[in-house]
C-alpha positions as CSV (number, residue, x, y, z in Angstrom):
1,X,8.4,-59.5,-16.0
2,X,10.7,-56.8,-15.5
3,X,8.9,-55.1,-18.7
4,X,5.6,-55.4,-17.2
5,X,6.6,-53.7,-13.3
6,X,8.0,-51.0,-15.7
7,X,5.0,-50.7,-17.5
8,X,2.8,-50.5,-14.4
9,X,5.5,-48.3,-12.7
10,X,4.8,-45.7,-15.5
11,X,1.1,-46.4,-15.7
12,X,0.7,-45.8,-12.1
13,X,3.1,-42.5,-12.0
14,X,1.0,-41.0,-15.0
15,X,-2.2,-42.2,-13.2
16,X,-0.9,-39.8,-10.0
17,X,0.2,-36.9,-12.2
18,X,-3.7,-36.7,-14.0
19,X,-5.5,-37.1,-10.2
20,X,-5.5,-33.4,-9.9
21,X,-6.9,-32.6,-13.2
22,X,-9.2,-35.7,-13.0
23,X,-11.0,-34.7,-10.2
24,X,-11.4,-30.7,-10.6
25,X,-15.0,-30.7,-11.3
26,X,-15.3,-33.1,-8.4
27,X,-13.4,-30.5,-5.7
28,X,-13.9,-27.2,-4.8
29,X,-10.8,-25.8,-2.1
30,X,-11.4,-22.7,-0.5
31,X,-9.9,-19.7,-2.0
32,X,-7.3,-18.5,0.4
33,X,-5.5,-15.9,-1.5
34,X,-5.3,-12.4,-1.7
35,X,-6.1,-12.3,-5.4
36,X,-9.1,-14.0,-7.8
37,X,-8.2,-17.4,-9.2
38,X,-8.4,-17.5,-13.2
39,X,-11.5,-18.7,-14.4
40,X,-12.5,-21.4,-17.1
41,X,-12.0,-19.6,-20.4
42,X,-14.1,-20.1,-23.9
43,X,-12.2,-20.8,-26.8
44,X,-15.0,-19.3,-28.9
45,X,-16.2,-15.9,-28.3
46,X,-18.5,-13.2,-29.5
47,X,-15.1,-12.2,-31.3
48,X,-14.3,-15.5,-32.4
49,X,-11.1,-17.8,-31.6
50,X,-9.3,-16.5,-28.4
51,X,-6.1,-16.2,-29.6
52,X,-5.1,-16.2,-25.7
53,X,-7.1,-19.6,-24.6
54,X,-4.0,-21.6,-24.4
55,X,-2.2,-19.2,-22.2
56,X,-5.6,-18.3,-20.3
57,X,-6.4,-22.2,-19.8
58,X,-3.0,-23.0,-18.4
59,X,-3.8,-20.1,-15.9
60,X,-6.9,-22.2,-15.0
61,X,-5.7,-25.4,-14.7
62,X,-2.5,-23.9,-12.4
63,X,-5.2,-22.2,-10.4
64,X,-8.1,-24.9,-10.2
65,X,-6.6,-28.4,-9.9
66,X,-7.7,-31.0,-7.2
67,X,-6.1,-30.8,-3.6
68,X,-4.1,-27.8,-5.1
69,X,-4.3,-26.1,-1.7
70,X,-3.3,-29.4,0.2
71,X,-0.1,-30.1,-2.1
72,X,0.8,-26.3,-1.9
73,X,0.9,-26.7,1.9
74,X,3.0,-29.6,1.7
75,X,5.2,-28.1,-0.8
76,X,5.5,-25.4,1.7
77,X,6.0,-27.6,4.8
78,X,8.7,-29.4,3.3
79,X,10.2,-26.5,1.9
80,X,10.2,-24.7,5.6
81,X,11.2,-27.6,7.7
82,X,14.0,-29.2,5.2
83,X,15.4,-26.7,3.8
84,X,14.4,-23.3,6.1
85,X,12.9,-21.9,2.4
86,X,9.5,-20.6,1.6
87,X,7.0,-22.4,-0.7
88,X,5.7,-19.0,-2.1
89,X,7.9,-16.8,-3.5
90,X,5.6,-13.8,-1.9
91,X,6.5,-15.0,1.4
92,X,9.8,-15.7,3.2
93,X,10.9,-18.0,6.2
94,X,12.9,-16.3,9.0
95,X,13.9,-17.3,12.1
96,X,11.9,-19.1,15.0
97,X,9.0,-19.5,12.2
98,X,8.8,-15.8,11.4
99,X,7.3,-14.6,8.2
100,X,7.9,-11.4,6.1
101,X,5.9,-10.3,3.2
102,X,9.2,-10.7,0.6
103,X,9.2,-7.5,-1.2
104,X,9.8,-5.7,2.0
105,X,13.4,-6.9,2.4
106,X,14.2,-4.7,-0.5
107,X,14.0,-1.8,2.3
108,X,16.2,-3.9,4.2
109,X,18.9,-3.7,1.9
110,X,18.3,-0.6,0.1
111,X,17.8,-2.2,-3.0
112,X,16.2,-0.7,-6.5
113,X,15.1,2.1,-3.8
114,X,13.7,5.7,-5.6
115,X,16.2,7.7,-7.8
116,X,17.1,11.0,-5.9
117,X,14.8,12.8,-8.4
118,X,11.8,10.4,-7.1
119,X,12.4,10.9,-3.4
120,X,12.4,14.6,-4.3
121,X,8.9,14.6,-6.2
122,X,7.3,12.5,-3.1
123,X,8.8,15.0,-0.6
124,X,7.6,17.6,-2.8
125,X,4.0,16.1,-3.7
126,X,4.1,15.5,0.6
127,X,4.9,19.5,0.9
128,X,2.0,20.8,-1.1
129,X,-0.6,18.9,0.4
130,X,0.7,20.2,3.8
131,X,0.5,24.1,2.2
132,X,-2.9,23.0,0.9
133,X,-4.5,21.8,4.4
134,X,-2.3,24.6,6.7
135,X,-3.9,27.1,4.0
136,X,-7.1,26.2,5.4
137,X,-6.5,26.2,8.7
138,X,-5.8,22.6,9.1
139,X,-2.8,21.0,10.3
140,X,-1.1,17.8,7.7
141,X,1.1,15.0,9.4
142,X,2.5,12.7,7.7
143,X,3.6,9.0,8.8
144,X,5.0,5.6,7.9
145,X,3.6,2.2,8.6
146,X,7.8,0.5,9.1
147,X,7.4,-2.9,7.3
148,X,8.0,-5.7,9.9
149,X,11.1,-6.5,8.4
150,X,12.4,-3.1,9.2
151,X,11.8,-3.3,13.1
152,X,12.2,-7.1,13.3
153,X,15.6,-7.6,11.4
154,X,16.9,-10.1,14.0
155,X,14.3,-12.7,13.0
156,X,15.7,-12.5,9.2
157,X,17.4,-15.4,7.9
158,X,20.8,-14.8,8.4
159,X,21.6,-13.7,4.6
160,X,19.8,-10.4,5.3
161,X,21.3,-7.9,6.4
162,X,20.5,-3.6,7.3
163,X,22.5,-1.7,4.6
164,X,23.9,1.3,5.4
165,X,22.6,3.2,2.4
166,X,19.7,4.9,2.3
167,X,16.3,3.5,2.0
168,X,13.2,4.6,0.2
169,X,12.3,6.0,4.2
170,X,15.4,7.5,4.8
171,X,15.6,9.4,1.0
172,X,11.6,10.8,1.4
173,X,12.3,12.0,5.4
174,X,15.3,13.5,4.6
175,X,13.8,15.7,2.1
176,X,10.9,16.8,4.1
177,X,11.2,20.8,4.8
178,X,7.7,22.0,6.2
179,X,6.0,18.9,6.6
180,X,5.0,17.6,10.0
181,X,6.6,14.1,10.2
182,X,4.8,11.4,13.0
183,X,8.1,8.7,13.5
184,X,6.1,5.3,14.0
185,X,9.6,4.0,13.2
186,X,10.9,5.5,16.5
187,X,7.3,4.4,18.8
188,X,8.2,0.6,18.0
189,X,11.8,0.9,18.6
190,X,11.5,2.6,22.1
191,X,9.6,-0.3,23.4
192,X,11.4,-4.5,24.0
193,X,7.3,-5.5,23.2
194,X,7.2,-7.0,20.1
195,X,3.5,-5.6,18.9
196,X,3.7,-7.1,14.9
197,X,2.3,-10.1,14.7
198,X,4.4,-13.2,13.9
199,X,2.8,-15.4,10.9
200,X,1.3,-11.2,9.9
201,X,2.3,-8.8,7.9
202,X,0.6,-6.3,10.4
203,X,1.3,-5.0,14.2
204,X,-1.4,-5.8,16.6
205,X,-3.9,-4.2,18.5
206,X,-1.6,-3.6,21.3
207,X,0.9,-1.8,18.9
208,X,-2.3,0.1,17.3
209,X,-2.9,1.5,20.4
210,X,0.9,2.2,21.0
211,X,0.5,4.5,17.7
212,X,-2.9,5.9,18.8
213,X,-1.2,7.0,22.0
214,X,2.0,8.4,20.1
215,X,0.1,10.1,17.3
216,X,-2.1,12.1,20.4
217,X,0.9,13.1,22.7
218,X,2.4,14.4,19.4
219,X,-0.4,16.9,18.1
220,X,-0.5,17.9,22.4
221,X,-3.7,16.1,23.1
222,X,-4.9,13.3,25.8
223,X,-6.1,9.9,25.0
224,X,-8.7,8.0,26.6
225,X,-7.0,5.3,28.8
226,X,-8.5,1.5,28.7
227,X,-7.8,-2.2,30.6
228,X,-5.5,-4.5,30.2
229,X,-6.5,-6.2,27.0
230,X,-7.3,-10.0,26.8
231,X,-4.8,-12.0,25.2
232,X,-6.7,-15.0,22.9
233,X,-4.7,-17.3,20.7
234,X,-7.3,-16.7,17.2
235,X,-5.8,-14.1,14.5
236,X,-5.2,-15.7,11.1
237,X,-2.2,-14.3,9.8
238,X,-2.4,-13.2,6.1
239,X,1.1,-14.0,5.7
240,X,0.4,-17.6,7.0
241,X,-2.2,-18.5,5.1
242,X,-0.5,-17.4,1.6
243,X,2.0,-19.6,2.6
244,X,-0.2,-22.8,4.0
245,X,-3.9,-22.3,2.8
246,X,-5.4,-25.2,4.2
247,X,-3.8,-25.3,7.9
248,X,-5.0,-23.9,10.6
249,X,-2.4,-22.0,12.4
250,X,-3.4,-18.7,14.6
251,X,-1.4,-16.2,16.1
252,X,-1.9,-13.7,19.3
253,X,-4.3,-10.8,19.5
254,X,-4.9,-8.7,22.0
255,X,-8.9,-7.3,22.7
256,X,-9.5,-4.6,24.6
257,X,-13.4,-4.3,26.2
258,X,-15.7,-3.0,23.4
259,X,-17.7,-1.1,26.3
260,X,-14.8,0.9,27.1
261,X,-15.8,2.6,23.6
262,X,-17.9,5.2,22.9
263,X,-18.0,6.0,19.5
264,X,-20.7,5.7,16.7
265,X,-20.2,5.3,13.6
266,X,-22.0,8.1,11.1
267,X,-21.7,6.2,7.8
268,X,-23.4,2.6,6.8
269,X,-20.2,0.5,7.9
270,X,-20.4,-3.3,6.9
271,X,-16.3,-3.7,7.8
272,X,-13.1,-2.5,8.6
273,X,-11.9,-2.4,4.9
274,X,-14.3,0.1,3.8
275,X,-13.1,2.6,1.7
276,X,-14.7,5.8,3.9
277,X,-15.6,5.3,7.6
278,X,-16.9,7.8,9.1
279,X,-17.6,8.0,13.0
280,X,-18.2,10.6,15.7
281,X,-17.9,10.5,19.5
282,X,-17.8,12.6,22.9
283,X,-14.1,13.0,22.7
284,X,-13.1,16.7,22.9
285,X,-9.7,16.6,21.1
286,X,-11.4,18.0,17.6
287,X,-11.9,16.2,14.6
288,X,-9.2,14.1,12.4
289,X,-9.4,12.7,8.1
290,X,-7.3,10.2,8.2
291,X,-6.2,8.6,5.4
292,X,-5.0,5.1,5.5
293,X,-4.4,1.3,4.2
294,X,-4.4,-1.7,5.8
295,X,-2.6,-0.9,8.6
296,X,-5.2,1.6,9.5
297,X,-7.9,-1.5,10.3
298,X,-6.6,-1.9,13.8
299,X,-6.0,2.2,14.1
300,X,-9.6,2.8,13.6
301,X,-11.2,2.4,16.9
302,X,-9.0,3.8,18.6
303,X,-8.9,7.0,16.3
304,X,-12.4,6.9,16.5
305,X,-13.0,6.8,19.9
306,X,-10.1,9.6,20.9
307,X,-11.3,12.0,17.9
308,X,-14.8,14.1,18.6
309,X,-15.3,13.7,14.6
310,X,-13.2,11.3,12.2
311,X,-12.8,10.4,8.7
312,X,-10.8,7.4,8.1
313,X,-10.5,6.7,4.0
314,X,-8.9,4.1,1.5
315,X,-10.0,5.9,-1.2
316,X,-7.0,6.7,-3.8
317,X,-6.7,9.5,-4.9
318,X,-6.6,11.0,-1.6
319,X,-9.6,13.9,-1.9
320,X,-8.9,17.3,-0.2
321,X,-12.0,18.7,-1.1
322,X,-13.6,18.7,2.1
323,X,-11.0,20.9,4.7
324,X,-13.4,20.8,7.6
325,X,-11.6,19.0,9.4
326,X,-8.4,19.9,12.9
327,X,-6.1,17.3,11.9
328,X,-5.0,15.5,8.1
329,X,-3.2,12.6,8.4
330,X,-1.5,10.7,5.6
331,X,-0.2,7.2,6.9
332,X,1.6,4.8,4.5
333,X,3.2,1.6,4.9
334,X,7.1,1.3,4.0
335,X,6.1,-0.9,0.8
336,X,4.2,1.2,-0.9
337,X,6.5,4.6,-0.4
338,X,6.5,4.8,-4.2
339,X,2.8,5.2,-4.5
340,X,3.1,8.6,-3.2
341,X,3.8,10.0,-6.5
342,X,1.6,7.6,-9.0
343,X,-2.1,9.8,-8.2
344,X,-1.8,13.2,-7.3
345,X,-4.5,14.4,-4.7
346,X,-8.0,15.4,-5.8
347,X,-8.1,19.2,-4.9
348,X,-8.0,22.6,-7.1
349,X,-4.1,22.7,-8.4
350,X,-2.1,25.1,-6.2
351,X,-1.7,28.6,-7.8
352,X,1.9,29.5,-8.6
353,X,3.8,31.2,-6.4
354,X,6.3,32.0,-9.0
355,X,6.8,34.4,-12.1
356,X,6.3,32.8,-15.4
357,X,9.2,35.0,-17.1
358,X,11.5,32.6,-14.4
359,X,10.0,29.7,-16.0
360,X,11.4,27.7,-18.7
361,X,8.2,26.9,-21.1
362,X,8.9,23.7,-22.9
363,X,7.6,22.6,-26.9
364,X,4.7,20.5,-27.0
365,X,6.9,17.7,-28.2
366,X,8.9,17.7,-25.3
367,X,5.8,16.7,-23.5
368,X,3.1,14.1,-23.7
369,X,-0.5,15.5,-21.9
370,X,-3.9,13.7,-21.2
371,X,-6.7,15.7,-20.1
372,X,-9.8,13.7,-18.7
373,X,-12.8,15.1,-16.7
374,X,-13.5,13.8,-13.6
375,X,-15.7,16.4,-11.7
376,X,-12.3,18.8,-11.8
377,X,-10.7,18.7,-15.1
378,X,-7.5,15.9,-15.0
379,X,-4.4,17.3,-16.7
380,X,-1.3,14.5,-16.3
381,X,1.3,13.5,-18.3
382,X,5.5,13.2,-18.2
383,X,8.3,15.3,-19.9
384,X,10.2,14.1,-21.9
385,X,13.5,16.0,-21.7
386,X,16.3,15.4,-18.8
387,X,15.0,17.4,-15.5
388,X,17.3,18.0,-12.3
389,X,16.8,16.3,-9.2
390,X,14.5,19.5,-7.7
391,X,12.9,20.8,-10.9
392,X,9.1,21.5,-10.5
393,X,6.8,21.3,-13.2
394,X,4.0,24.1,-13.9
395,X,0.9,24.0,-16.3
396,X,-0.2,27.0,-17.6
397,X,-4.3,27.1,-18.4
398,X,-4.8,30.4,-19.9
399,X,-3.8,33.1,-18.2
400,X,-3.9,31.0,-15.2
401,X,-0.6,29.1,-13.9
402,X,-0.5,26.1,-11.3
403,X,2.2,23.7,-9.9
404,X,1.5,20.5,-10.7
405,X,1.7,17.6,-8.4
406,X,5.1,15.8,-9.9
407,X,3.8,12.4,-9.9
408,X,3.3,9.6,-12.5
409,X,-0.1,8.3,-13.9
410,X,0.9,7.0,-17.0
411,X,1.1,3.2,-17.2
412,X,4.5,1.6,-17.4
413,X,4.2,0.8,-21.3
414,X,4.0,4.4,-21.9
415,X,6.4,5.4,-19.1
416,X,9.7,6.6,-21.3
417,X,12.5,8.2,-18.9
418,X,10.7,7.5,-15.4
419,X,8.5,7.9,-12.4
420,X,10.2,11.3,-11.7
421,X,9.1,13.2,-15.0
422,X,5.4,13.1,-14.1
423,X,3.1,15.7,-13.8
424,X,-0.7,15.6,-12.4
425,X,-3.2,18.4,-11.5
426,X,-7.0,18.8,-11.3
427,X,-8.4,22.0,-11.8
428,X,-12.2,23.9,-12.3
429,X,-10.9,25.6,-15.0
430,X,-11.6,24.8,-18.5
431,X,-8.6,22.3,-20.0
432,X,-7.8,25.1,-23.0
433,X,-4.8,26.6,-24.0
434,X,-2.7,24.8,-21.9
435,X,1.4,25.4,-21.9
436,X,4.0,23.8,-19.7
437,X,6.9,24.6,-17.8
438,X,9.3,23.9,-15.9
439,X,11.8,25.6,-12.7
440,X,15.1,27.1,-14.0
């Protein structure tokens, strides 16, 4: 008897265990996730066996299985409530049911943060894209998006704490010399409203506004005023609904009128995350090319409506090639600091404004260069020799010499001493004869 309970225990555990890949074909959950799921693979191909399948069918199953977003949600309740721990390692549990995107509490601590010789190639890449726009009469600020983790450190579990070294922020600002910096950091923290959203990654509208407001007063000009906002109870958090895909949990938002806006928008716009939005309106403070991520979705009315002319752009690499415009603004969240120096801007390289004889020209096997055509002619590549923290890197075309943006486009298979021995550029001029060099 006690051999047949034991047999039907097992039978019944096993029968549990195959439900979920039973009834795949039979279930379809919504996709809730800021990526693609992994779809069925073929074993045969126009190339024959996949020598990945196993690996690329494992990918599907993990991906695809019955109820998957139900038992992830469990998983993730039990986690939460039990043991104050997050079910998805992207996402992590504070207090009072906060959430933070996890890779942001690196900037918390100051940990694997940009080598001094990075921070000095973003400052630097930041400096010559503010000669290239005040060259043509335009004037560059740059800003930071803080992560929420940096304004909202009390609601942290309690083993995080603020270091007291520096931070990817703290290394870039420090090292800016002509650029214009807008502090965002310092908006948030001047005000007790907490304007991030709680089960978000984002701030709200309210705190969009608060930025609007800041970035106006800064470059001396007026913003429009508006109502109170209403307060609804509706905004799906994206942080949230990694974490429990199948509940529905909303946080505050704040809507201000839509009639109190005037703007129009001058290019086809089906949504906020378009990669070019382009708008005009009656304001008279001149015109603005802002160039943004996500943190610029809830920025863009508001820049829209307080700008007589705006461009607000995803697209990476940032393109400089149209300088029609008062104002350049480069915002960036906290996160993503390091992408300033993986795609140098798409404008005609800088000429140098130094002597070649002061130059140190390097041997072609102390380099490795790609040229690519893409409109402008795409020189990049890395050195691969020691450089000091402020060396600059110039490639000589010809008789012609430039500075090159210092940033990294290799991948990281090729990457052999770093992110700060990249070089970028794109130039008109025919990719021939090239030579590099570097500052004494």
């Amino acid at each position: 008897m006690k051999k047949l309970i034991k047999s039907i225990y097992i039978i019944c555990i096993f029968a549990l265990l195959c439900i979920p890949v039973g009834f795949m074909h039979f279930y379809t959950a919504e996709n809730t996730e800021n990526r693609t799921l992994a779809e069925r693979p073929s074993l045969i191909t126009k190339d024959g066996i996949d020598q990945d399948f196993g690996e690329k069918f494992e990918s599907y199953i993990a991906d695809n299985f019955a109820f998957r977003d139900k038992l992830v949600n469990a998983n993730s309740t039990i986690k939460a409530k039990l043991f104050g721990l997050s079910g998805n390692e992207k996402v992590t549990v504070g207090k009072d049911d906060w959430l933070f995107f996890t890779e942001t509490l690196e900037d918390v601590t100051s940990k694997n943060t940009l080598t001094d010789r990075e921070a000095f190639c973003a400052a630097r890449t930041l400096e010559m894209i503010n000669d290239h726009v005040s060259g043509r009469g335009g004037r560059f600020i740059f800003t930071i998006a803080p992560n929420k983790a940096t304004l909202y450190t009390r609601y942290l579990p309690y083993f995080y704490s603020k270091s007291n070294r520096p931070n990817n922020m703290d290394k870039i600002v420090s090292r800016l010399e002509n650029t214009e910096y807008f502090n965002i950091k310092s908006v948030f923290e001047s005000t007790d409203d907490i304007l991030y959203h709680k089960l978000d990654s984002h701030w709200n509208n309210k705190g969009a506004l608060l930025v609007t407001n800041a970035l106006l007063k800064q470059l001396g000009l007026k913003g429009k005023e508006y109502s109170e906002p209403e307060e609804r109870q509706d905004w799906k958090g994206d942080l949230f609904e990694m974490l429990y895909p199948s509940v529905e949990c909303t946080d505050t938002q704040y809507y201000y009128n839509e009639d109190e806006f005037d703007y129009s928008n001058t290019s086809r716009f089906k949504s906020v995350d378009d990669m070019k939005i382009a708008t005009q309106s009656d304001s008279t403070n001149g015109s603005i090319l802002l160039f943004r991520d996500s943190f610029g979705r809830s920025l863009y009315p508001f820049v829209a409506d307080n700008f007589s002319k705006a461009m607000l752009s995803r697209s990476v690499p940032y393109d400089l090639t149209d300088m029609s415009y008062d104002y350049v603004v480069l915002e960036i969240v906290e996160r993503n600091l390091e992408d300033i120096i993986s795609r140098a801007p798409y404008m005609q390289a800088p000429a140098a404004e130094t002597d070649i004889d002061s130059l140190i020209k390097l041997d072609s096997s102390q380099y490795d260069i790609t040229v690519e055509n893409k409109g402008l002619e795409h020189i990049y590549g890395s050195i691969n020799t020691e450089l000091s923290e402020n060396t600059r890197i110039f490639v000589g075309i010809g008789s012609a010499l430039y500075e090159a943006f210092p940033c990294y486009e290799l991948s990281e298979e090729e990457k052999p001493d770093g992110r700060g021995n990249g070089f970028s550029l794109y130039t008109a001029d025919n990719a021939e004869n090239i030579n590099i060099y570097i500052s004494k």
